[in-house]
C-alpha positions in Angstrom: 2.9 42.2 7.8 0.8 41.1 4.7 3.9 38.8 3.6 4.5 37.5 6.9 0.3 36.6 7.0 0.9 35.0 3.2 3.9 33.2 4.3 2.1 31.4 7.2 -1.2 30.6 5.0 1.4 29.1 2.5 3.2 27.2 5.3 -0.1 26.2 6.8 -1.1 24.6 2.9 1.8 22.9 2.9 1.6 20.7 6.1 0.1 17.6 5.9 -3.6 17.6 7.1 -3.6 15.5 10.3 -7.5 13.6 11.0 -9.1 14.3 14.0 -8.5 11.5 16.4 -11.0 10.4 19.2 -11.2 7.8 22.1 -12.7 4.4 21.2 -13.9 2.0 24.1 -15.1 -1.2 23.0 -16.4 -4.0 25.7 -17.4 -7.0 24.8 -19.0 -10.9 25.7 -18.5 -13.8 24.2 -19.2 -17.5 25.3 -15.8 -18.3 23.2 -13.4 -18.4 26.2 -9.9 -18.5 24.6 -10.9 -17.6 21.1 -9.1 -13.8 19.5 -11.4 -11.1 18.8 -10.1 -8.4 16.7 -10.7 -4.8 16.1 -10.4 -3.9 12.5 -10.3 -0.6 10.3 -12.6 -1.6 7.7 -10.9 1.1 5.5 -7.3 -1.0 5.5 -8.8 -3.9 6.1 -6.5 -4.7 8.8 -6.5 -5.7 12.7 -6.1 -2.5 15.1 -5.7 -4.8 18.4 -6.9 -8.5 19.0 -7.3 -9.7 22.4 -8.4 -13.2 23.9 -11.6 -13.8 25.2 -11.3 -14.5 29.0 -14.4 -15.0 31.4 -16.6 -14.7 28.3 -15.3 -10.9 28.4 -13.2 -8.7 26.1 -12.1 -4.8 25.6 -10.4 -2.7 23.6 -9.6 1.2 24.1 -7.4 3.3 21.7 -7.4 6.3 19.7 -8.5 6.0 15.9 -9.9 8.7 13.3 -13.3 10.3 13.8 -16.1 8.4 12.0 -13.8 5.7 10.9 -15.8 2.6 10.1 -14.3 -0.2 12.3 -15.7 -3.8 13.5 -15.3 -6.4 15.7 -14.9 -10.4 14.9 -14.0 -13.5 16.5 -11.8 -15.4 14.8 -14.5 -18.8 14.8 -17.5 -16.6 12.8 -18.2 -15.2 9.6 -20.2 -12.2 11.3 -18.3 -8.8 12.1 -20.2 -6.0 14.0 -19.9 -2.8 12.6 -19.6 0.1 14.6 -18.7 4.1 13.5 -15.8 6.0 15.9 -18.3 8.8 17.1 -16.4 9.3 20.3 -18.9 7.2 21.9 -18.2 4.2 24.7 -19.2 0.8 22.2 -20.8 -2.6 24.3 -21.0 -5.9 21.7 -22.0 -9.7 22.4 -20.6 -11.5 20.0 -23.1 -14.4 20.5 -25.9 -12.5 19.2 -24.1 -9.8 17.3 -26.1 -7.4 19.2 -24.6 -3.3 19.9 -25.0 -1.1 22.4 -23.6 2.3 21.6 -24.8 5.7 19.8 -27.9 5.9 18.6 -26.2 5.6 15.4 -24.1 2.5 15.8 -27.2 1.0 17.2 -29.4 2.0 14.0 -26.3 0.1 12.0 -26.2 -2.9 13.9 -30.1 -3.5 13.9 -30.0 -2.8 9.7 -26.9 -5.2 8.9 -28.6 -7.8 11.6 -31.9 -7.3 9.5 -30.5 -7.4 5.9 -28.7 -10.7 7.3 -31.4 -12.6 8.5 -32.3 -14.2 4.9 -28.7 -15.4 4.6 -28.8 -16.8 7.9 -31.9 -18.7 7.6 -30.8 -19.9 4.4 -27.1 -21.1 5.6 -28.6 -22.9 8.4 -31.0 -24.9 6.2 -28.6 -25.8 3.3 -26.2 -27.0 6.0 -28.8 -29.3 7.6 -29.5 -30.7 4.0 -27.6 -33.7 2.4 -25.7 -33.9 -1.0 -28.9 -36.0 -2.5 -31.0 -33.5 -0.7 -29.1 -30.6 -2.3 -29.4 -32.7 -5.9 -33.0 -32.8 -5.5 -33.6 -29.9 -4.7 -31.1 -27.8 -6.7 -33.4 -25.2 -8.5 -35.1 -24.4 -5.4 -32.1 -23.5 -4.0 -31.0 -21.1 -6.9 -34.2 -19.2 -6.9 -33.2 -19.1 -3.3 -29.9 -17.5 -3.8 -31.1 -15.6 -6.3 -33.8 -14.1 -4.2 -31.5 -13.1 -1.7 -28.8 -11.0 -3.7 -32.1 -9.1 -4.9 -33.3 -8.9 -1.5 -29.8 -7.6 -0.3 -29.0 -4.8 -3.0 -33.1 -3.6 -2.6 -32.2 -3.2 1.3 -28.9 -1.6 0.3 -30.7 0.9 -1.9 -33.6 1.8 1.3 -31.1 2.2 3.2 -29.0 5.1 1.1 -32.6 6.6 0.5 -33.5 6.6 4.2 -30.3 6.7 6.1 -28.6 10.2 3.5 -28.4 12.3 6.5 -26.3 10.0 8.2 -23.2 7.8 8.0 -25.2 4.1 7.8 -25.2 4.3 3.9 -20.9 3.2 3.9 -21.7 0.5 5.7 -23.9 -0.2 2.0 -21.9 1.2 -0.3 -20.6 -2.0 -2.4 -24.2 -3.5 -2.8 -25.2 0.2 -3.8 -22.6 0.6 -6.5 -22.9 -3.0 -7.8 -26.3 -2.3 -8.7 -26.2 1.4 -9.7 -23.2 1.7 -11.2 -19.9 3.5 -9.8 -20.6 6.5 -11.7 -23.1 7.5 -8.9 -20.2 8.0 -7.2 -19.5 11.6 -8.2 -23.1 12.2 -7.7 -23.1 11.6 -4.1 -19.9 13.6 -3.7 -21.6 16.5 -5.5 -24.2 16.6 -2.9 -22.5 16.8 -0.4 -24.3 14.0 1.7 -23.1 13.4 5.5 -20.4 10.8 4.2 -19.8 12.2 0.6 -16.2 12.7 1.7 -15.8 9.9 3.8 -12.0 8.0 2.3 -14.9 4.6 2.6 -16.9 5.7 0.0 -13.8 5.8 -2.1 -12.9 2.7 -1.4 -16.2 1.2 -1.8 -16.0 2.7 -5.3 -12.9 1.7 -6.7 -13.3 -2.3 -5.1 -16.7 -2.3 -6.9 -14.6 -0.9 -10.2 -12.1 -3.1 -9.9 -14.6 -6.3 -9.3 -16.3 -5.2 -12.7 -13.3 -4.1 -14.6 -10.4 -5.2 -12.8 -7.1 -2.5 -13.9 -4.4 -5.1 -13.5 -6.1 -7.9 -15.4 -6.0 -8.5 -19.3 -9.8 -7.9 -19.4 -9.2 -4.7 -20.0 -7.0 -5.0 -22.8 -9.8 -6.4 -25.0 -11.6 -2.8 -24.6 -11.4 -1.0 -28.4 -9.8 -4.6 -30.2 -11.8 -6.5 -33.2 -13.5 -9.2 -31.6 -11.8 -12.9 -32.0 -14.7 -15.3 -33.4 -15.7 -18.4 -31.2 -17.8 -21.6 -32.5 -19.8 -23.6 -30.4 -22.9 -26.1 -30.3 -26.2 -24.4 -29.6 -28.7 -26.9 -27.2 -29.8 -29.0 -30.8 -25.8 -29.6 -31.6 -25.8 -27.1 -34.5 -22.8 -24.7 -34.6 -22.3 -21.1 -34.7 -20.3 -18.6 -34.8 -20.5 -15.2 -32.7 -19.2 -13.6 -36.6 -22.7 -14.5 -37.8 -24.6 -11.7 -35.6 -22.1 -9.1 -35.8 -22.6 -6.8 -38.6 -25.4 -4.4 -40.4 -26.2 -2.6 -37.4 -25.9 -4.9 -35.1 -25.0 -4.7 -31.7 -24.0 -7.7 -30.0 -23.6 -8.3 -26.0 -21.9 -11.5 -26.0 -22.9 -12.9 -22.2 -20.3 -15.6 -20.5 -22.9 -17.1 -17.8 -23.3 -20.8 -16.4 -26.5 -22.6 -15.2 -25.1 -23.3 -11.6 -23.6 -19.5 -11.2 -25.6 -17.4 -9.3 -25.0 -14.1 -9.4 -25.3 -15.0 -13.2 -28.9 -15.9 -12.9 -29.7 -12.8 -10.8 -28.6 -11.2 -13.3 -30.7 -12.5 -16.5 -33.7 -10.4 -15.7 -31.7 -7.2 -15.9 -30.4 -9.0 -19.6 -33.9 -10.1 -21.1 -34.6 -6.4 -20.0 -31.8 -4.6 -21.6 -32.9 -7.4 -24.6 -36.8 -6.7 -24.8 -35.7 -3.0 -24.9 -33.7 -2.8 -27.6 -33.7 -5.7 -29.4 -35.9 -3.8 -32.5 -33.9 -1.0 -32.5 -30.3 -4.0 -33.3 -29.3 -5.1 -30.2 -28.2 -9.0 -30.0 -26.8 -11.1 -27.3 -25.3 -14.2 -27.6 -25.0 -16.4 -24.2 -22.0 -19.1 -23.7 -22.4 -21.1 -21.1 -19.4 -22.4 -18.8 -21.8 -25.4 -18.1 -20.8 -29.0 -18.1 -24.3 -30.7 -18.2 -25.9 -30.1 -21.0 -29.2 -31.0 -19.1 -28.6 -28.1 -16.5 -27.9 -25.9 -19.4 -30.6 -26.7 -21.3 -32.9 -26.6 -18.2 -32.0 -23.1 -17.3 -32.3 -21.8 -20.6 -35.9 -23.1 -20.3 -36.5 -22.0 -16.9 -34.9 -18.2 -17.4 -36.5 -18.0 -21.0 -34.0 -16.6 -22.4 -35.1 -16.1 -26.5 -31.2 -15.5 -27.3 -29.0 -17.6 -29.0 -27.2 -20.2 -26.5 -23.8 -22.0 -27.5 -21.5 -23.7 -25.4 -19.1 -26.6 -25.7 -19.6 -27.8 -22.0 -16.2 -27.9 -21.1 -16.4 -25.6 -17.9 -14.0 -23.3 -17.8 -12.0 -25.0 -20.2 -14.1 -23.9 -23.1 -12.9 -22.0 -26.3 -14.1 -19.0 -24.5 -12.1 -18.7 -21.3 -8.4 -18.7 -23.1 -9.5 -15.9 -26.0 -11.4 -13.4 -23.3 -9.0 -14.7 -20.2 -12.1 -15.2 -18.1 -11.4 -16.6 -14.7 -14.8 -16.0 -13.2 -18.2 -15.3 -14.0 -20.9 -13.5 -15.0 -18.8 -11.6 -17.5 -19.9 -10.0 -21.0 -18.3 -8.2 -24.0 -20.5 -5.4 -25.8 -19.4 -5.5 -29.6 -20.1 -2.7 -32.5 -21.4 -3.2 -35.9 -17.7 -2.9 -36.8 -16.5 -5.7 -34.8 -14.6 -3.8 -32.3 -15.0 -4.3 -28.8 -16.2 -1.3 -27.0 -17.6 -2.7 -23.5 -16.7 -5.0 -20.7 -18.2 -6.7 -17.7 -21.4 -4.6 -17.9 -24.1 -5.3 -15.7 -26.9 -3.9 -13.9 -27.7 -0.4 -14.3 -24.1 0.5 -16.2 -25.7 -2.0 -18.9 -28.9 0.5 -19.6 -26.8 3.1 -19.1 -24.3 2.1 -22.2 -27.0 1.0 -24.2 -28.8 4.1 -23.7 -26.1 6.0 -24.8 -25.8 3.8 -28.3 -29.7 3.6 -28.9 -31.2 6.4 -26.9 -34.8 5.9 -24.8 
C-alpha cells in the first residue's frame, strides 16, 4: 500500500501542472463600425480573437487562465484597456476607454486612465502645434516630457505601495522595475505578495533586463574588458581623452546622452545625484553627447548644470563613440575601475546608487 501511495505521488509530480481555466465574457462599443478589435494575452503578447465592430458593438467569450492579464484594442488607437480574467462578465467602450467589470478590473481601468491623462493632454497639444511652433518652443517641451516619465514611474511606485494586496501592481510592473531596479524582483517574490507568482511579473522583469542590458547584444561583451580610449572636443574646442580621468582611484561613469533625448534628461538628476554623492570620495563622469548642434548641446549643458566634463564630436550617432561601445540607442553608460577595466553597463536609476554603494559604501 505505502508503494502503491509513493508511486501515485511520484506519478502525480511528474504530470505537467495544467492552469486553472475560467470563462471570459467581454462586450463592447465602439463608434468605429467596421474597424477589428482584438483580445490580447498581454503575457504572449499575442491576439486571442479579433472581431469586427458592427452596430458600434463587439464581444468576445472564451476560456483563458485565471488572472491572466488580457486587453482589448482597436486596431485605429494607441489605447488598450486592461482587464484581469477573474471569472467575471467584462463591459468596455472603446471611445472613452471606460470598464465595467469586477471591482478590480474597474480599480485598473480608473488608475491606467488616470496615470494617462498627462500623456494625453500633452499628445493632443504637440499635435495641434506647428514645426516653427515646436522650434520655438523646444525646451518647454522637454521639461514637458521629462515631467511626465517622473510623473509616470511616481504613479507606478503608489500604486505597488497601495494596490500590494491585489493584482493592479502587474499592470505597473515595467515602470516599477525601470526605476527600482530588477533586483526587487526577488524581493517581491519573497513576500509572497498577491501576484508574487504571477508568470507577468516575470516577464516584466526580464523585458526591463533586457531593455537595460540586452543578453543578445554586444553591450554585454564590453562587461570585465579594458576600456578603449575615445577623444573628443569639449563645448570650448579643446580635446580630451576619457584615459585622462581613469586612474589613481578613480572611478569613472562614462554617460552617452544627447540634448534632444528624453529619457536621457530625465535621467541627469538621478546622475548629478549619484555625482554630488560621491564625487569626494573618486567618482568621475564623463558625458558624450550624440548631439549635432553644438548650440543644443551647449544649451542643455547649461540648462541641466551638469559640472562634469562634456565632449562630443557632433556627429549623431555617427560619433567615435557608437562603433567602439556598439550603441544603437540612448541613454546608455559604462562604469570604469581605477584599473581601466569595465565593470558596469547601462546603469541607471536606482541600480546606479546601488553599484556605487557597493564600491564607495554610504
Amino acid at each position: 500500500m505505502r508503494c502503491l501511495l509513493m508511486l501515485a505521488a511520484f506519478l502525480a509530480a511528474s504530470m505537467p501542472s495544467v492552469a486553472q481555466q475560467v470563462k471570459y465574457s467581454v462586450k463592447g462599443t465602439y463608434s468605429g463600425n467596421g474597424m477589428k478589435i482584438y483580445l490580447i494575452d498581454k503575457l504572449t503578447e499575442k491576439n486571442i480573437d479579433s472581431v469586427v465592430v458592427a452596430k458600434g458593438k463587439f464581444s468576445f467569450r472564451g476560456k483563458a487562465e485565471k488572472d491572466a492579464l488580457m486587453a482589448v484594442k482597436a486596431e485605429n488607437r494607441e489605447w488598450v484597456i486592461d482587464f484581469f480574467n477573474d471569472g467575471s462578465p467584462v463591459k468596455v467602450n472603446v471611445n472613452d476607454s471606460t470598464l465595467k467589470g469586477s471591482p478590480l478590473n474597474e480599480r485598473l481601468t480608473k488608475y491606467e486612465v488616470e496615470q494617462d491623462l498627462p500623456r494625453r493632454a500633452f499628445g493632443a497639444k504637440v499635435a495641434s502645434m506647428s514645426r516653427e511652433e515646436l522650434l520655438a518652443h523646444e525646451e518647454e517641451i522637454m521639461n514637458e516630457v521629462n515631467k511626465m516619465i517622473d510623473g509616470q514611474v511616481t504613479y507606478a511606485n503608489k500604486i505597488f505601495k497601495e494596490e500590494s494586496s491585489s493584482l493592479i501592481p502587474l499592470a505597473f510592473s515595467q515602470l516599477y522595475f525601470y526605476d527600482n531596479g530588477v533586483d526587487v524582483y526577488d524581493k517581491l517574490v519573497k513576500d509572497q505578495l498577491v501576484y508574487s507568482n504571477h508568470p507577468y511579473l516575470k516577464k516584466a522583469r526580464d523585458e526591463v533586463a533586457e531593455m537595460l542590458q540586452p543578453k543578445d547584444n554586444t553591450k554585454t561583451a564590453f562587461i570585465g574588458q579594458q576600456f578603449t580610449d575615445l577623444e573628443m572636443a569639449d563645448p570650448d574646442g579643446k580635446m580630451h581623452k576619457i584615459s585622462e580621468f581613469v586612474g589613481e582611484g578613480k572611478w569613472v561613469l562614462v554617460d552617452f546622452w544627447a540634448s534632444w533625448c528624453g529619457p536621457c534628461r530625465a535621467e541627469m538628476p538621478n546622475v548629478l545625484e549619484a555625482y554630488n554623492k560621491y564625487h569626494a570620495k573618486g567618482l568621475e563622469v564623463v558625458g558624450i553627447s550624440f548631439d549635432q548642434k553644438k548650440e543644443a548641446w551647449v544649451k542643455a549643458i547649461e540648462q541641466i548644470k551638469m559640472p562634469w566634463m562634456q565632449l562630443s564630436d557632433l556627429k549623431g550617432f555617427e560619433c567615435a563613440a557608437a562603433p567602439v561601445y556598439k550603441i544603437d540607442a540612448i541613454p546608455d553608460n559604462i562604469l570604469i575601475d581605477p584599473q581601466g577595466k569595465i565593470i558596469g553597463r547601462a546603469l541607471r536609476s536606482k541600480m546606479l546608487h546601488a553599484r556605487l554603494q557597493e564600491i564607495f559604501g554610504e
